[in-house]
N, C-alpha and C positions, 0 to 999 in steps of 0.2 A: 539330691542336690548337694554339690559340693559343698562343704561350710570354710571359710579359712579361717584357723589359727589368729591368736589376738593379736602376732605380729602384724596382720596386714589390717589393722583396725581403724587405722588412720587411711589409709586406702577406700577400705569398705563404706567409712563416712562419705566422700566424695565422690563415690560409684555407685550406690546404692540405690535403684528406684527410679522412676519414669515422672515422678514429682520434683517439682521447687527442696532443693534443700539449702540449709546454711554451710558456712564455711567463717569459721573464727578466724578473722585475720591474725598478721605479725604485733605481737607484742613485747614490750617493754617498759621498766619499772622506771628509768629516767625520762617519760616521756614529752619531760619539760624540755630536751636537749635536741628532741626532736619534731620542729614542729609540723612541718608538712605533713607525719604520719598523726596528727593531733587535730588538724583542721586549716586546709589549704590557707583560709584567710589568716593566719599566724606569722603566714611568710613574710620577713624584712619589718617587724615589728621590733626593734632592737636600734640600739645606738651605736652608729657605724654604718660604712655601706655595705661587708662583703664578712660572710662566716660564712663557715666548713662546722659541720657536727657528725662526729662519726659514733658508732657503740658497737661493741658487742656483746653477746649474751649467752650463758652456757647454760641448761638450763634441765633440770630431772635427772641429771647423772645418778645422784642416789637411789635412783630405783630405778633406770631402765635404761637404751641407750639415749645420750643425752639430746637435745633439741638446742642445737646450734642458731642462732641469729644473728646477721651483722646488718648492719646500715651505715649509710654514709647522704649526707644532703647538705646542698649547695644555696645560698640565698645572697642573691646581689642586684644593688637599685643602681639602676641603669638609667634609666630615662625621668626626666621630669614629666609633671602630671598635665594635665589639660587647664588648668586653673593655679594661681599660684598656691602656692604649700602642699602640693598633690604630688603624689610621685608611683612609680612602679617599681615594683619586684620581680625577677623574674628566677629559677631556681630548679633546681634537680633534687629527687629523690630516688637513690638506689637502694633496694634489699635485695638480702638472701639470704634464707632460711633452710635447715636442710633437720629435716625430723625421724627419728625411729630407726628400724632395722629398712624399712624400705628406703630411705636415702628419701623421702620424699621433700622434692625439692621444690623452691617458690620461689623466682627472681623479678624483679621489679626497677623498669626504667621507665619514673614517672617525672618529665616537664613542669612546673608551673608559674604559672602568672598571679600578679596580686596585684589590682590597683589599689591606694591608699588616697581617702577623699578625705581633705579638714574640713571639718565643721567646725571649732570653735579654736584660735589662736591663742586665746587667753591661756587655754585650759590643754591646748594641744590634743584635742582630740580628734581623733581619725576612726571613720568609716572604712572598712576594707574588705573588700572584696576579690576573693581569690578562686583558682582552677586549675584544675590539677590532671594532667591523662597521661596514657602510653599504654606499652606493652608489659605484660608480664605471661612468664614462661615458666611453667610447671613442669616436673616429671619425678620418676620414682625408676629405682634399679629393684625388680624382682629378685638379684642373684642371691641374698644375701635370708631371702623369705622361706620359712617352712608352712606344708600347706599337707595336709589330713589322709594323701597317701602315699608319704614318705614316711610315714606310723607302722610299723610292724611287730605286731604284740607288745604296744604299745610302747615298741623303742624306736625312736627316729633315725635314721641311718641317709645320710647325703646319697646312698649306692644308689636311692630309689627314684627313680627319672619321676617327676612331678606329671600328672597329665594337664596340670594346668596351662595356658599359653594365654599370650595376651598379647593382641592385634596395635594395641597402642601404648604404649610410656611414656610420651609426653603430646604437648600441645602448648598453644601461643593463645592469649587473649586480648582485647582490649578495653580497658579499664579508664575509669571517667569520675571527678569529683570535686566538689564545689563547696564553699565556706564562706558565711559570714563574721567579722569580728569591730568590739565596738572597743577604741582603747582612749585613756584619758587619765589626765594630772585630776586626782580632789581639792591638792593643795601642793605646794614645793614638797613636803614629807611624803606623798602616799599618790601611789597610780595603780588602776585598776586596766584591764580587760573583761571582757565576756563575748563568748561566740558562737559558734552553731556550723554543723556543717551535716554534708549528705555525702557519703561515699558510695560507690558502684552507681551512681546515678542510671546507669546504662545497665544494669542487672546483666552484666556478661553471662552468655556459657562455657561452664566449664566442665568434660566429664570425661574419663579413660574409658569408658564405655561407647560401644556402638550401640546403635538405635536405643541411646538414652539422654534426655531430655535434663539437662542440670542449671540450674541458673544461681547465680552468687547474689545472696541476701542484700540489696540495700541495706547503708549502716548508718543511723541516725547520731551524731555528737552533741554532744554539751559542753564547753570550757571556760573556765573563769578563775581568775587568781589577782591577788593586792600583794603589791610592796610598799610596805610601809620603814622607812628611814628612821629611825630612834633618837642616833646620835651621829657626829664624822666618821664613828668606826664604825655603828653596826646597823645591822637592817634586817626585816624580816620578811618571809616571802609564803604567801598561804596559797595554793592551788587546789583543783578539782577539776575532775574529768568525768562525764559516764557514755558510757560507747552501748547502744541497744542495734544489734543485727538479728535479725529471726528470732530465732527463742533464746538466742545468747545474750549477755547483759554484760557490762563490767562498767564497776565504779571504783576511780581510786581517788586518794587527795591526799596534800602531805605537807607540810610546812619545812621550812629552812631557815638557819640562823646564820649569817655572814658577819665577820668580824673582820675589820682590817687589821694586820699587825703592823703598821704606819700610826704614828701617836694621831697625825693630822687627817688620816682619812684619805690621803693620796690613794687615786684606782686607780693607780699604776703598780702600785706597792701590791705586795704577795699579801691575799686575805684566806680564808681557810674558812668552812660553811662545815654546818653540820643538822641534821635533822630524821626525820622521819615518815617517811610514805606506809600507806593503809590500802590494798588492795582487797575490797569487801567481799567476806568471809573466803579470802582467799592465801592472803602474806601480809605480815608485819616487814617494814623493809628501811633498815638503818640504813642513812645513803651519809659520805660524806666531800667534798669537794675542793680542792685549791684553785685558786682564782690568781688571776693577775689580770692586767687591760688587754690583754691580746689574747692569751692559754685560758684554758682550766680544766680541769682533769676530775672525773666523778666517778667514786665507787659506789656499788650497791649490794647487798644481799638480800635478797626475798628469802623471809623466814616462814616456811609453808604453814599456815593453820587453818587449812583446809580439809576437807574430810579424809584427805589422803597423807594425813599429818603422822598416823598410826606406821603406814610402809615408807614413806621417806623420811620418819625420825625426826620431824619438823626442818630437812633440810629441804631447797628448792632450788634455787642459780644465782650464780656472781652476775654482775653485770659492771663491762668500763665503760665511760663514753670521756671523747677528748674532743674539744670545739676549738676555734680561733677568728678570732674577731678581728677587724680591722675596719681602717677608713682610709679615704682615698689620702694620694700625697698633700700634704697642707691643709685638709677640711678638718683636724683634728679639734681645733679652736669653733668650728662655726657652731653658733645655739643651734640652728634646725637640725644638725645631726647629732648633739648629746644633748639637746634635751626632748626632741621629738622624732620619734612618736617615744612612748614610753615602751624599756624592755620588759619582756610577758615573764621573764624570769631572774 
């Protein structure tokens, strides 16, 4: 039986076998910036009607070819709710991710909805309920793959025509995902969230293989984080996330420091953030950020200290992400949009 070479390993994971396997989704170290890929209900949790949050992500260059990421997601409250202080979100998330020597590629055009229910006005708190689907299109370029007999006396030579062939390189699926989140004031200084969501709810298949059976892991979420306000200029912001899909796990959390450079605390004025994300037993990840009322702009470095800390020299990938916030013409003054719901970040 043929064996292939460890370029196609990322491959072999997602062809492999006539059983249920996983598939580790898109990830990222800012993923405060993005919340649709965090837990549908997240969407239009912020003050304003309308943000854009984009990122991208480079990622393993120092040891192999690198693992490219981009995203981009749209969140805008359009309609008012069924009850008064209720309202809807409704939003776009796009990715694309492109991995290895096989070009294996992931693109994602996911829709979503979020209703936002008050329960309590005192306190501003909202129940929300979000969903999330579409298509996403997978594939991989073979040209660029060495495979076990293109080996001759143990030297590889491009001359040697590969016997391998492959009847399919890409395919289309459709993908389905749901989110609870509960958000709320403690007090004027300090607002929290927490949430919960199920992705692949539809456990799509996906496989490059014929008469092989592959189905994508449901992905179970967890999210929660406090902002707590100090003084006019500064304020602190503590998160956590842990993502369990099949046998994969990840938990990360991080805290951030925001400082206005306005004596009075004006959030119009340029403030500048600084802090640190914890990706468990994976990266240490200095992020830092500039803010204004409309931009902000966030750097990242994932410092690898993972067991693969030895061949990438503890290096791992940069990551940008750039958001913009807005409100509608003249609601800039109204209390229901700066001070409810409270923002997750």
């Amino acid at each position: 039986m043929k064996k292939l070479l460890p370029y196609l390993l990322m491959l072999a994971i997602l062809a492999i076998g006539k059983s249920s396997t996983a598939q580790q989704d898109i990830n990222f170290s800012q993923f405060y910036e993005l919340p649709l890929l965090r837990n549908p209900a997240l969407a239009g949790i912020f003050s304003g009607n309308i943000r854009v949050t984009s990122a991208y992500r480079n990622q393993w260059e120092s040891v192999t070819t690198p693992y490219r990421s981009m995203a981009i997601g749209t969140e805008i409250k359009v309609f008012k709710g069924l009850s008064e202080g209720d309202f809807f979100t409704v939003g776009l998330q796009v990715t694309n991710d492109i991995a290895g020597d096989s070009k294996l590629k992931r693109t994602q055009y996911l829709p979503a909805i979020n209703y936002h229910k008050l329960l309590n006005e005192e306190h501003h708190t909202l129940l929300s309920a979000g969903f999330m689907g579409g298509a996403v299109s997978q594939s991989f370029d073979p040209t660029d793959l060495k495979f076990d007999d293109q080996f001759v006396g143990g030297s590889y030579s491009s001359s040697n025509i590969t016997g391998q062939t492959f009847n399919k390189t890409s395919f289309t699926y459709y993908d389905l995902s749901a989110g609870l989140c509960l958000s709320s004031y403690i007090n004027e200084n300090a607002k929290f969230y927490v949430g919960a969501g199920l992705f692949h709810v539809n456990k799509p298949s996906l496989t490059f293989m014929q008469n092989s059976t592959i189905t994508l892991n449901k992905k179970y979420v967890f999210n929660g984080g406090v902002t707590i306000t100090t003084n006019n200029n500064d304020k602190v912001v503590l998160y956590a996330d842990h993502f369990s899909q099949g046998a994969n796990k990840l938990t990360q959390g991080g805290f951030l420091y925001t400082h206005s450079l306005d004596k009075t605390g004006d959030e119009e004025a340029l403030s500048i953030s600084g802090g640190l994300i914890y990706r468990y037993k994976d990266a240490m990840i200095p992020t830092v950020k500039l803010n204004t009322s409309k931009l902000s702009m966030g750097f990242s470095y994932d410092t690898n200290v993972s067991t693969l800390k030895t061949a990438s020299n503890y290096r791992g990938g940069f990551e940008v992400t750039l958001s913009y916030l807005a409100f509608w013409k003249g609601e800039e003054n109204e209390d229901v949009h700066t001070k409810c719901p409270a923002n997750i970040w």
